[in-house]
KOLGUBA-417395 format. One line per field, with one value per residue: residue number from 0; residue in one letter; x, y, z of N, C-alpha, C in turn. Coordinates in steps of 0.2 Angstrom, whole numbers, plus 5000, padded with zeros to 4 digits. Example, Ala and Ser with C-alpha at 12.3 -4.5 7.8 and 13.67 -1.06 7.14 Angstrom:
<sites>
seq	(0,1) $
type	(a,s) $
n.east	(5066,5064) $
n.north	(4972,4989) $
n.up	(5039,5035) $
ca.east	(5062,5068) $
ca.north	(4978,4995) $
ca.up	(5039,5036) $
c.east	(5066,5064) $
c.north	(4984,5000) $
c.up	(5039,5039) $
</sites>
This chain:
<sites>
seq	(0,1,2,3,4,5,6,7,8,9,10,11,12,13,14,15,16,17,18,19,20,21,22,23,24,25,26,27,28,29,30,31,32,33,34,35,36,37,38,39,40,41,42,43,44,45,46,47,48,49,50,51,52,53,54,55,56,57,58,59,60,61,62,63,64,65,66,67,68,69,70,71,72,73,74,75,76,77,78,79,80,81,82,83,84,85,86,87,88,89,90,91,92,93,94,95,96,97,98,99,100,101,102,103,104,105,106,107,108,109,110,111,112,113,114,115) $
type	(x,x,x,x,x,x,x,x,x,x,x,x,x,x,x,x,x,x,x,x,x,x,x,x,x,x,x,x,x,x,x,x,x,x,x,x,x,x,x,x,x,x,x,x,x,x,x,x,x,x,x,x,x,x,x,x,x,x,x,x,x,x,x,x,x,x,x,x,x,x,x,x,x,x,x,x,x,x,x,x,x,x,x,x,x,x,x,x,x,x,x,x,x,x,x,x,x,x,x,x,x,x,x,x,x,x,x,x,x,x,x,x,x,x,x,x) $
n.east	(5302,5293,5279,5271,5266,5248,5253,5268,5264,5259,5269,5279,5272,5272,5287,5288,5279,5286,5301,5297,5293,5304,5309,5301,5305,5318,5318,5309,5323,5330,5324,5324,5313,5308,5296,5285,5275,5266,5262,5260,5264,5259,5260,5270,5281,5272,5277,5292,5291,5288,5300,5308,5321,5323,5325,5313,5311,5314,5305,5295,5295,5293,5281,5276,5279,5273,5259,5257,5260,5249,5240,5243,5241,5226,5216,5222,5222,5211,5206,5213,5207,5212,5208,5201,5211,5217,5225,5231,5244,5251,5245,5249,5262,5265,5262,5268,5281,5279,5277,5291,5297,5293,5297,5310,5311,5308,5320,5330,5325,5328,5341,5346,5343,5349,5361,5360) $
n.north	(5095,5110,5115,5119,5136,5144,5156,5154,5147,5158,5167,5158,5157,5170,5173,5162,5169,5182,5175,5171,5183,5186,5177,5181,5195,5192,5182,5190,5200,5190,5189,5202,5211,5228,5233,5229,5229,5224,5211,5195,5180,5169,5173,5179,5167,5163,5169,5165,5151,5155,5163,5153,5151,5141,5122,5110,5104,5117,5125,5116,5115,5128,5132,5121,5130,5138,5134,5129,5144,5148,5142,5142,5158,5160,5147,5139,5142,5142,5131,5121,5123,5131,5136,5128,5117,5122,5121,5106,5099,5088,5093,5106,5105,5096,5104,5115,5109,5105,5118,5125,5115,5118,5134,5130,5121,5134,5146,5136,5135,5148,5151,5144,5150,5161,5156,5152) $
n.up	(4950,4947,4947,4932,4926,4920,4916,4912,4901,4894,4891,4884,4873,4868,4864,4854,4845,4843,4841,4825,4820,4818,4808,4797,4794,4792,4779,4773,4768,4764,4753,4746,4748,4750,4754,4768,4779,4776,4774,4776,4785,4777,4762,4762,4762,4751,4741,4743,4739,4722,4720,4719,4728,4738,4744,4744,4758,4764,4762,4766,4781,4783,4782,4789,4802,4800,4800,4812,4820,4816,4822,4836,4837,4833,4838,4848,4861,4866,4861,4872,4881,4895,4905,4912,4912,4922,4935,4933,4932,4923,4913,4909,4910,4899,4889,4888,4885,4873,4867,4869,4862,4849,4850,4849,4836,4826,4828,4826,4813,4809,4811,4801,4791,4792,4789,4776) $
ca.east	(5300,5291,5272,5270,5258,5247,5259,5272,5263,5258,5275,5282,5269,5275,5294,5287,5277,5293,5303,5292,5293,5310,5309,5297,5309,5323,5315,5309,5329,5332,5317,5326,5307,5307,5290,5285,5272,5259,5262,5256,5268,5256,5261,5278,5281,5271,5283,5299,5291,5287,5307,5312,5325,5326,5322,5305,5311,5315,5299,5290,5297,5291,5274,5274,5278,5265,5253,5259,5259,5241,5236,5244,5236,5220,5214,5227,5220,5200,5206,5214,5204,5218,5203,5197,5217,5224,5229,5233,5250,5253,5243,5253,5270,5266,5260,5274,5287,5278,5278,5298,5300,5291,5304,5319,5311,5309,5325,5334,5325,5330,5348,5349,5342,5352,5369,5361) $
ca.north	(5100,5117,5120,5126,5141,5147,5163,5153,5146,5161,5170,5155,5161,5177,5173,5159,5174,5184,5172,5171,5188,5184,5173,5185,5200,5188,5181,5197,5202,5186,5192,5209,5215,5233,5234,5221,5229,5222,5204,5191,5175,5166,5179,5178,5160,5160,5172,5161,5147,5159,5164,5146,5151,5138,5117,5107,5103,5123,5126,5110,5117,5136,5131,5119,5134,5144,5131,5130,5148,5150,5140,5148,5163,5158,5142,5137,5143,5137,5124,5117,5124,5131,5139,5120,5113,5129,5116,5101,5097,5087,5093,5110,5102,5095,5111,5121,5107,5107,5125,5122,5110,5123,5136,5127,5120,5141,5145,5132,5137,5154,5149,5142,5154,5166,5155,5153) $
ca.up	(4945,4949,4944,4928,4925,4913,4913,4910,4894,4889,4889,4880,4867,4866,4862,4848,4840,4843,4835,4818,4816,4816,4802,4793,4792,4787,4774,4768,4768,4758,4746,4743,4749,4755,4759,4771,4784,4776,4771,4782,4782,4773,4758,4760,4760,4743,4737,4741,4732,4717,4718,4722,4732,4744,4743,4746,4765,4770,4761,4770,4788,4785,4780,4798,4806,4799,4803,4822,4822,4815,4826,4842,4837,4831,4840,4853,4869,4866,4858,4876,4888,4897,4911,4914,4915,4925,4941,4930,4931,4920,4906,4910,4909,4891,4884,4891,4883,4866,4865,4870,4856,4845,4848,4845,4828,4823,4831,4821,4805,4807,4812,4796,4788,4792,4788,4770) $
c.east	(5294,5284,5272,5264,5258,5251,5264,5272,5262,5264,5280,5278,5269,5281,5294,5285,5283,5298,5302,5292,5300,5312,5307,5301,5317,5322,5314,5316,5331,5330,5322,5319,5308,5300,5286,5277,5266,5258,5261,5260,5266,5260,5267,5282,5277,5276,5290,5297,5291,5295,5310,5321,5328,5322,5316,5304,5309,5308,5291,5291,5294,5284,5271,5275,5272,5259,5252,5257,5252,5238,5236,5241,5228,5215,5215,5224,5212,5201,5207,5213,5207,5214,5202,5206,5221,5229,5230,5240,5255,5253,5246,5260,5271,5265,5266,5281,5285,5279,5286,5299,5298,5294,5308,5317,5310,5315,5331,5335,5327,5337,5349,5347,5346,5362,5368,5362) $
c.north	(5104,5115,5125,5130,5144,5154,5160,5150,5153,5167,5166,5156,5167,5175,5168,5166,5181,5181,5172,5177,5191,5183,5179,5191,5195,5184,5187,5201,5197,5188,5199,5214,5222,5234,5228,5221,5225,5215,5201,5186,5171,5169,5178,5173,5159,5165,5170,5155,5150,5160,5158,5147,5145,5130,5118,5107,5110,5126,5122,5113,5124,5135,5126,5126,5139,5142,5131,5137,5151,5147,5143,5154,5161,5154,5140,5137,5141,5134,5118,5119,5126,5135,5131,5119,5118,5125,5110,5101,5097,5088,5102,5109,5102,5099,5115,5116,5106,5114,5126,5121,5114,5128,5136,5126,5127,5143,5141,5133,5143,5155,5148,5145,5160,5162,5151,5155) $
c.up	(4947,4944,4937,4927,4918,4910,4910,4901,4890,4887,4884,4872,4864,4862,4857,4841,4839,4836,4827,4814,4812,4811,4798,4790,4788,4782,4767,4764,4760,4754,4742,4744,4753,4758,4761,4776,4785,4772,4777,4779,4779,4765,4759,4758,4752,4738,4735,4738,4725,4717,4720,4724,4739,4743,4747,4754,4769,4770,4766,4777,4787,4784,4787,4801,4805,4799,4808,4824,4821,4821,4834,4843,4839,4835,4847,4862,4870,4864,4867,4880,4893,4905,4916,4917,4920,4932,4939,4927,4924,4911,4905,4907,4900,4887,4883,4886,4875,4864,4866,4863,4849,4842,4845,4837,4826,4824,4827,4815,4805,4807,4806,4791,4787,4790,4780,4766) $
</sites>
């Protein structure tokens, strides 16, 4: 298995924030929302409870993602010291396969989103 690099996490954080935005514009589609520019997914999510369009679980999953991704933004990279771990293997690898697993779970939501 090949060295991962901080590039490689931080491209994979690109494509989760990508994703999301995903989510965001198709949620807004579901909403019937034309103006969207300026809702922050926190905001939007309280909206599709407010129109309960969708059960406790799809709501409990968007509300993980919006956790995850606040924190990706926010936290994420001071939180784990990613200067200190930059030749750390192992502690690489696991970052890089959670941000992986992170994907999929948005990826998935938004798959099912769109075949709701």
């Amino acid at each position: 298995m090949s060295q991962t690099t901080i590039d490689e996490i931080a491209k994979e954080v690109g494509y989760i924030i990508e994703e999301v935005s995903y989510i965001e514009w198709n949620l807004l589609a579901e909403l019937d929302m034309d103006t969207f520019e300026d809702m922050t997914l926190g905001e939007i999510i309280k909206e599709v409870k407010k129109c309960d369009i969708f059960n406790g679980v799809a709501v409990d999953d968007l509300e993980d993602i919006l956790r995850k991704r606040n924190d990706l933004v926010h936290k994420y990279f001071k939180r784990k010291d990613f200067e200190k771990h930059k030749n750390n293997s192992p502690f690489l690898n696991n970052e890089l396969n959670y941000l992986r697993k992170f994907r999929k779970q948005i990826a998935d939501f938004n798959r099912w989103l769109l075949d709701s």
